[in-house]
N, C-alpha and C positions, 0 to 999 in steps of 0.2 A: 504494500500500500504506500503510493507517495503521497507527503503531505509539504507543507512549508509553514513557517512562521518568521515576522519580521521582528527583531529587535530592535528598538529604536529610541536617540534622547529622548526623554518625555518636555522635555524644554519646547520639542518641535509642534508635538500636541498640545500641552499643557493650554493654551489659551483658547481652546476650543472645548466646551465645556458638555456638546453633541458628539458621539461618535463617528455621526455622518459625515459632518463638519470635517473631521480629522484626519476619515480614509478619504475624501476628496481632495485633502489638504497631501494628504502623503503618495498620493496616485497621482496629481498631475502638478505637485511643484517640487517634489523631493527633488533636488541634482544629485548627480553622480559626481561626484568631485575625483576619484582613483586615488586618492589619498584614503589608506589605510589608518583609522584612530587606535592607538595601540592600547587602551580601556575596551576597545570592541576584538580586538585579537587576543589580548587575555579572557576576556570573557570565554570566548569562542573555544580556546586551549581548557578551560575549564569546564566547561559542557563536555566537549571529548573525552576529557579526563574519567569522566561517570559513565563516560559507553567506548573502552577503547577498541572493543570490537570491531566495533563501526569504522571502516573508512571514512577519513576524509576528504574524497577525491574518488567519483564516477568510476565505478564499476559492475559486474551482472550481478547484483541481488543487492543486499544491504549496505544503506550508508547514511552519512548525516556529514554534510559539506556546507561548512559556512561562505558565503560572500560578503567581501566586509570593504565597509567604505568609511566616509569620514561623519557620516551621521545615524548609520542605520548597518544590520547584522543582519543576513539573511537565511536561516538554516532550513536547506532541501532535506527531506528526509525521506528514507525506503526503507522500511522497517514493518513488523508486522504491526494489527492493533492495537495488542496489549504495549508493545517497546513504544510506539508514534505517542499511546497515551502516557507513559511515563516519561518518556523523553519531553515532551511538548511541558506536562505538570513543574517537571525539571527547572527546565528555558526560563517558565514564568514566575517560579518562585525565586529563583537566583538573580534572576534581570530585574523585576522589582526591589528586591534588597539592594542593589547596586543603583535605583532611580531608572532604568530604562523601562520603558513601554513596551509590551508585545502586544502584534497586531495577529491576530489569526483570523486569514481570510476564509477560511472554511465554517468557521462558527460566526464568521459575523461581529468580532467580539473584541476590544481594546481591551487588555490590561493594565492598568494606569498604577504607577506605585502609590 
């Protein structure tokens, strides 16, 4: 089963107080800068860290590969349903602790610290 979830400052949401508001706000003004934020590539090492099974980088069957930029974490995920649900529970408790946002587009649903 693939899934994905976006990690992201909550600074970037924060003023938008609608969810709607936020994945519009994140869908068509986020940039891509290719600047890597090294607070998103520690994160990202430490998610892996709890699944090292998991590659990090495409291959036939399971993985969990982040893309990381300078505002936002993006972790693809192939994993079965029970791992996508633990891993995903993971993401969002750690990324909140830390002040970032998960956006999952499959529930519809912000996570806001």
């Amino acid at each position: 089963m693939k899934y994905s979830v976006q990690v992201i400052r909550n600074k970037i949401i924060s003023r938008f107080d609608k969810d709607r508001a936020a994945w519009w706000y994140v869908a068509f003004h986020l940039e891509k800068f290719g600047t890597q934020a090294a607070d998103l590539v520690e994160f990202a090492e430490k998610v892996h860290q709890q699944f090292p099974k998991l590659p990090n980088k495409m291959v036939w069957g399971n993985y969990l590969i982040p893309t990381i930029d300078e505002n936002y974490l993006l972790f693809e995920i192939d994993a079965s349903a029970e791992q996508i649900d633990e891993i995903v529970l993971l993401i969002i408790e750690k990324a909140n602790e830390q002040g970032f946002a998960v956006l999952d587009g499959k529930k519809d649903k912000i996570y806001r610290p």
